[in-house]
C-alpha beads as a LAMMPS data file, in Angstrom:
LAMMPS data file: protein, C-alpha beads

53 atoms
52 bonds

1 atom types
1 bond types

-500.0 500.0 xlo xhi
-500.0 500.0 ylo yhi
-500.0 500.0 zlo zhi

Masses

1 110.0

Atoms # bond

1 1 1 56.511 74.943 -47.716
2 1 1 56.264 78.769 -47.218
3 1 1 59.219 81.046 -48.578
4 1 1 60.408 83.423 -46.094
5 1 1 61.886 86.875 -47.803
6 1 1 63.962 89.084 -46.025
7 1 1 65.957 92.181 -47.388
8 1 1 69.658 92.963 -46.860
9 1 1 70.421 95.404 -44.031
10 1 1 72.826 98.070 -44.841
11 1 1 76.290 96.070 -44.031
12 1 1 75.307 92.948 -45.912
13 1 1 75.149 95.182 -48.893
14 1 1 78.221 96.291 -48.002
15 1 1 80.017 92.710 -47.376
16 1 1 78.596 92.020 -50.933
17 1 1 80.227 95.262 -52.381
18 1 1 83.689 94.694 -51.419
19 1 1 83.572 90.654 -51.467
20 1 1 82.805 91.409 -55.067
21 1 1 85.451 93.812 -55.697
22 1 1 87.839 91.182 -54.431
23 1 1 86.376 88.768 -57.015
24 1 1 84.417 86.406 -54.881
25 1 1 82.274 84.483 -56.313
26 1 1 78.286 84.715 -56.074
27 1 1 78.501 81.222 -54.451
28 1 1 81.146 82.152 -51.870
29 1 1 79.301 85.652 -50.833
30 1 1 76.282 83.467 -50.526
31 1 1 77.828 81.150 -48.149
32 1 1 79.325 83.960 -46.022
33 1 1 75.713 85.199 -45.496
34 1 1 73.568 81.995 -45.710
35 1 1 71.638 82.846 -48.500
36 1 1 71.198 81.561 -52.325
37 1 1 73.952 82.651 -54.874
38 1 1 71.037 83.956 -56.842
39 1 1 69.912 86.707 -54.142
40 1 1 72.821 88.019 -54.323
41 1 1 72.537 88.231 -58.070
42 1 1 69.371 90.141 -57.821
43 1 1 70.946 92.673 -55.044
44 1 1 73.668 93.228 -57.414
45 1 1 71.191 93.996 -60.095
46 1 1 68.905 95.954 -58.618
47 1 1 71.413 98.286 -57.011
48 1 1 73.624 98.817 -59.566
49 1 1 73.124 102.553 -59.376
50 1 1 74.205 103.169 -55.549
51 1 1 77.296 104.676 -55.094
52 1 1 77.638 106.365 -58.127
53 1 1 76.757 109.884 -58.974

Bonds

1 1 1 2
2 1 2 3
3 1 3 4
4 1 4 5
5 1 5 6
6 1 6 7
7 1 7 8
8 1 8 9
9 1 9 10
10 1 10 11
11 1 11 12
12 1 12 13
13 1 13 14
14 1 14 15
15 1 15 16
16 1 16 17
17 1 17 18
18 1 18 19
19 1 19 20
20 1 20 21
21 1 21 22
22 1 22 23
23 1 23 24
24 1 24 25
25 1 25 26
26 1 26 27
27 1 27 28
28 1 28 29
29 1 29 30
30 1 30 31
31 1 31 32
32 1 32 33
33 1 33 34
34 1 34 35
35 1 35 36
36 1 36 37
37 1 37 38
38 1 38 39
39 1 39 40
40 1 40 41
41 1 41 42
42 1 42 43
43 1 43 44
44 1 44 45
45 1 45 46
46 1 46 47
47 1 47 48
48 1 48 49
49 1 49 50
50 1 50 51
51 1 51 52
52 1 52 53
């Protein structure tokens, strides 16, 4: 089966910010997009920086 990739647009990175800020869990952010809990662990992780100057 192939894997299909696809990045986050601007306001699913934004959805992610503030669902985490209100403590949501990887698995419920996941669920609101329809994506795997560990996506969202990698967008977290690679843009860690953004934001903060």
């Amino acid at each position: 089966m192939e894997k299909r990739y696809r990045h986050f647009d601007h306001k699913e990175r934004t959805l992610i910010y503030w669902w985490q800020k209100e403590y949501l869990s990887l698995r419920e952010i996941g669920r609101h997009l329809r994506c795997s809990h560990t996506s969202i662990s990698r967008e977290l992780q690679r843009n860690l920086w953004c934001g903060q100057h």
